[in-house]
N, C-alpha and C positions, 0 to 999 in steps of 0.2 A: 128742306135746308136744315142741314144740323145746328142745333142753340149753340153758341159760341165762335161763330165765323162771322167776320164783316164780310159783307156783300152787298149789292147796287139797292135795294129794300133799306136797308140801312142808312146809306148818302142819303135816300130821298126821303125819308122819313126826318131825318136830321137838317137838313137844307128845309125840309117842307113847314117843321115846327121852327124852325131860326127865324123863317121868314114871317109867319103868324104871330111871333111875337116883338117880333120889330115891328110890323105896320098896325099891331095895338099899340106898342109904343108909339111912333108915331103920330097916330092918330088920337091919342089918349091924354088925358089931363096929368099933368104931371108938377109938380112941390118948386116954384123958382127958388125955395130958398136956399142957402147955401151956397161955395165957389160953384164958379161958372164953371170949373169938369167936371163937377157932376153928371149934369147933361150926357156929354161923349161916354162919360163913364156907365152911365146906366146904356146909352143902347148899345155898348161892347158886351153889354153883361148879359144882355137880353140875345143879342147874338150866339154867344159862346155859353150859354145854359141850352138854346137848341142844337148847337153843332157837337156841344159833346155828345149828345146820344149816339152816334153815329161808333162809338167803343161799348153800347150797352149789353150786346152780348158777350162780348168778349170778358171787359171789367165793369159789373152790374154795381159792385160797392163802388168804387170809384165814381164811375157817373152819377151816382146815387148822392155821394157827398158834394160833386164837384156843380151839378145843379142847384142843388138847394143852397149852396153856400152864393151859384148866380141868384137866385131868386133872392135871398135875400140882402143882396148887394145891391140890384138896383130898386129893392123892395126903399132901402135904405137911403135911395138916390132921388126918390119921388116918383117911381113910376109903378102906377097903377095898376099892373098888367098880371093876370091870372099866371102862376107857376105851373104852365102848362109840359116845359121838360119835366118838373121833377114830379106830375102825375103819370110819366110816360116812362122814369128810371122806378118808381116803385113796382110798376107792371113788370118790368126786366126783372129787375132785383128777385122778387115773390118768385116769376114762372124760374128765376135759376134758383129755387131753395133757401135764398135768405132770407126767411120770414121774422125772425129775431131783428135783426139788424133792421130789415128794411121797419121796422114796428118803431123800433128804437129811436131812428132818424125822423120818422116819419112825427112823432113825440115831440124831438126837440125844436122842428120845422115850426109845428103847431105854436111851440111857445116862445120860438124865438122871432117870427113872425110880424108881430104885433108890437116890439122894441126896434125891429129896424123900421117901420112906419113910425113910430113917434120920433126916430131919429130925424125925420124929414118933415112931420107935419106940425111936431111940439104940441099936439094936441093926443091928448088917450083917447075920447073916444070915435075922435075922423080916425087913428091909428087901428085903433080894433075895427071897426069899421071896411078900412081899408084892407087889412090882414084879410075878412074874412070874405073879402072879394078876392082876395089874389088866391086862395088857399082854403074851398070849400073841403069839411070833414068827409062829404057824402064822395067827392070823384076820390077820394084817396082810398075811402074802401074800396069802392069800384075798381080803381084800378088794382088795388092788391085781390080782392076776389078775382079780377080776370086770369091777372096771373098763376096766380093756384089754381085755380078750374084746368089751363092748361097744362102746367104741371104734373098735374093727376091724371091727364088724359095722355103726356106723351109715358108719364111714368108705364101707365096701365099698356100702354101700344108696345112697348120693349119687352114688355112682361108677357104680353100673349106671342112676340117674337121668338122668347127665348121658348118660351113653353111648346110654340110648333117645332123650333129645331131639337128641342128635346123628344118629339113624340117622333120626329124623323130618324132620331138619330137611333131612340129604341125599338123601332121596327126593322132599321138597318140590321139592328145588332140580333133583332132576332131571325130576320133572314138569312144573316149569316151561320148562324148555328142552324137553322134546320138549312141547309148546303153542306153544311159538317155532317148532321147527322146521316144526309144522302148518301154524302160519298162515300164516308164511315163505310153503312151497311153494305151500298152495292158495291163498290169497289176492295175495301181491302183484304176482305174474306177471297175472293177471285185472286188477287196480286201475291199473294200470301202462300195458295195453292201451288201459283205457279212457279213460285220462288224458291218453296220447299222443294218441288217433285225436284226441277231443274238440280237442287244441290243434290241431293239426293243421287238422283243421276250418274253427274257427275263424280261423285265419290264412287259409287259402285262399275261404275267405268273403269277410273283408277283406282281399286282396288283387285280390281281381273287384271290389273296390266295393257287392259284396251287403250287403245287412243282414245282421245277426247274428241269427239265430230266439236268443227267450229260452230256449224249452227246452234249444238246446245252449251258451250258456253257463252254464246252471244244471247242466248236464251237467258241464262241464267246473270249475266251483266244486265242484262235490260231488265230484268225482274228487280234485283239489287237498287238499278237506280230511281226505279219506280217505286220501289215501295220508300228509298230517303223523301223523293220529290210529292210522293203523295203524303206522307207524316208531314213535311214543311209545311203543304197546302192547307194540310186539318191544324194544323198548329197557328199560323195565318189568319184563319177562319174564324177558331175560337178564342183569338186574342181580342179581348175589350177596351184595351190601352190599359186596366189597369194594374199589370206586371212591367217590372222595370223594363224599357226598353234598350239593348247594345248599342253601342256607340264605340266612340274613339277612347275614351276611357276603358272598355275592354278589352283593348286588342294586347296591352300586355299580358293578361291574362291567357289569349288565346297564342301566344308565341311561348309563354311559359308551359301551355300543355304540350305544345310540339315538343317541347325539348325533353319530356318526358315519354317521348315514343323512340325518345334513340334522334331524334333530329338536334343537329346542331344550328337553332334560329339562334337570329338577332334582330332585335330592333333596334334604328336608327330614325329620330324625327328632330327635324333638322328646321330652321326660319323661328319666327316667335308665335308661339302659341296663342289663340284665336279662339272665339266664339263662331263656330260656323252653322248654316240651318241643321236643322234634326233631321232632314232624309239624307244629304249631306255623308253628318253622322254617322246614320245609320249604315250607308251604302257602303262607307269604306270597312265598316267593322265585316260585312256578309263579303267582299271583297275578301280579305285576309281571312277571315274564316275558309270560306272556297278554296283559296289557292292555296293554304295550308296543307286541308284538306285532300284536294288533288296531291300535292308532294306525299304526303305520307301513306295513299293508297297503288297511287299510280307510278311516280316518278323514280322510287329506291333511290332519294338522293340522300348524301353526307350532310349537307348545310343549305341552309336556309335563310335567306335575309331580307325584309321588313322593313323598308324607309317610307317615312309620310313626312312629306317637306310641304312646310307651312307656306305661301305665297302671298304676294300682295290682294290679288283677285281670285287665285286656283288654290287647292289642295290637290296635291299629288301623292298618289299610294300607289309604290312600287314592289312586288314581290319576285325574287329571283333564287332559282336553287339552283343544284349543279348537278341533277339527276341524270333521265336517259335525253332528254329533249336533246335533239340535234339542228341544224342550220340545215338539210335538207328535208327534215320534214316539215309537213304543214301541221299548223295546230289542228287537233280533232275538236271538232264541233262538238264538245257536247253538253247536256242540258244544264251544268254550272258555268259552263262559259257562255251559253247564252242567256242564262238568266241574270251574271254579271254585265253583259253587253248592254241587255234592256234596262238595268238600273242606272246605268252609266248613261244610255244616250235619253232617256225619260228628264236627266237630270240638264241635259244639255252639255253631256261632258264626251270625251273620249276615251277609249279602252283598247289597247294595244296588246297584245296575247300571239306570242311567237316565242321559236328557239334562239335561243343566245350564242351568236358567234364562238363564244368558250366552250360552250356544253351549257346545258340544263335549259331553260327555261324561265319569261319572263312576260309577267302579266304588270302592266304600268297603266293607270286610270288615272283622266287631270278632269277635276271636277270645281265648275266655275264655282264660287263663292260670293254670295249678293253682300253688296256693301248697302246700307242705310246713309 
């Protein structure tokens, strides 16, 4: 149970000391002198000095002042009864780190103690006396040792926490670079070969005036996008979080380089601007990158346009250009529209990627947004 939640430990610890020290009262010799509310007065106080504990994790100072100030109210009232809450708020107090304070209180308790007993007995030393039954020196160390002992033991437990998620974390990281270095070696020396001969190839094909066989420029496509998707993967790999990560803050950036390839982009983001998660973020910026991407290799379109409309619960990224996409074809499957697919439904969102009744083409992705 984490320190700082009330929970059913807490009622019954607080009900359990309310009640221990009422049927000492009770039971116990207590001062007639003074008004007759006295009396009622001291077993409210004796009451409500063990039912506060029951906020001692939550507000350790608070219970810390609001007991001792019962103890000594019906200290002051004639009742004889050990200040058993506020041995029980100094243990709180200490195990949550107020060792100052609780020192400080603990001081003034000692000295003030011994004044609300003469308030009631008119006698100094039945008064001292009395104090140093209700308010031994030795349980208050006790209890302030216990609580530091615990202290230092959950401190130390968080510590060896963090320390295994760190030694996890740097094994991760170094698995994943040697996975980099694997692929590295065996794969891109091989994808590399065949990317070259294929161009190769192909130039000296059209350069005789030959046709071009489809096989080898489907050779030489697949080499092409093998060798982008395997660079992402090594890139991926060797990312340790500590380079900035893309987001929605770059995507002007990446509409500003479109328009430097001869494309005429626009962005339009439309609702009020938001805090939304980081993969979120991320997902929409590799979105708009992708389908940029796709328009300026594949599509030979004029214009190009970029809305990300803010929603109450969604983020919506839409990209639509007015290239060759037609209304009778079907979208081609390939490895940037599935890898947008997967990031999209990973996230629990949808992604729609088809031709545009007008012409061109149009990739539109609604991705939920967690509210707190």
């Amino acid at each position: 149970m984490s320190w700082g939640r009330i929970g059913l430990g807490d009622v019954a610890i607080a009900l359990g000391v309310a009640g221990v020290v009422l049927v000492a009262g009770l039971s116990g010799q207590h001062s007639p002198s003074g008004p007759a509310i006295l009396g009622p007065l001291g077993y409210a106080l004796l009451v409500c000095s063990g039912l506060a504990l029951v906020a001692r994790r939550t507000a350790p100072i608070a219970v810390l002042g609001a007991t001792g100030l019962c103890a000594l109210g019906y200290q002051a009232a004639g009742f004889d009864v050990p200040a058993v809450a506020f041995v029980f708020a100094v243990y709180a107090a200490v195990r949550a780190g107020h060792r100052l304070v609780t020192l400080a209180v603990s001081v003034a308790m000692l000295a003030a103690l011994p004044l609300a007993a003469l308030a009631a007995l008119h006698d100094t030393g039945a008064a001292f006396a009395q104090a140093r039954g209700a308010l031994e020196i030795a349980w208050l160390i006790a209890a302030g040792a216990a609580g530091e002992a615990l202290r230092q033991a959950e401190r130390r437990a968080d510590e060896a926490e963090r320390t295994r998620e760190e030694t996890a974390r740097r094994r991760a990281d170094e698995e994943r670079l040697h996975i980099a270095r694997e692929l590295h070696d065996s794969l891109t020396h091989q994808i590399s070969v065949i990317k070259v001969q294929s161009e190769a190839a192909v130039h000296v094909a059209r350069k005789r005036g030959e046709e071009v066989p489809e096989a080898l420029l489907a050779i030489r496509e697949a080499g092409r996008e093998a060798a982008r998707e395997l660079r992402a993967t090594l890139e991926a790999l060797r990312d340790d979080g500590s380079e900035p990560r893309h987001g929605l803050e770059q995507v002007p950036e990446l509409v500003e380089r479109a328009r430097t390839t001869g494309l005429d982009a626009t962005l339009t983001i439309a609702g009020q601007r938001q805090d939304v998660p980081v993969a979120v973020d991320r997902t929409v910026y590799r979105i708009v990158q992708e389908s940029l991407t796709n328009i300026a290799r594949h599509a030979a379109a004029d214009t190009a346009s970029v809305r990300i409309d803010y929603r109450p619960d969604t983020l919506v990224v839409q990209v639509d250009d007015d290239g060759m996409g037609a209304k009778d074809r079907a979208p081609s499957a390939g490895v940037g529209l599935l890898g947008m697919r997967e990031r999209v439904t990973a996230l629990g969102g949808r992604l729609r990627a088809a031709p545009r009744v007008e012409g061109g083409f149009s990739v539109c992705a609604e991705l939920p947004v967690e509210r707190p």
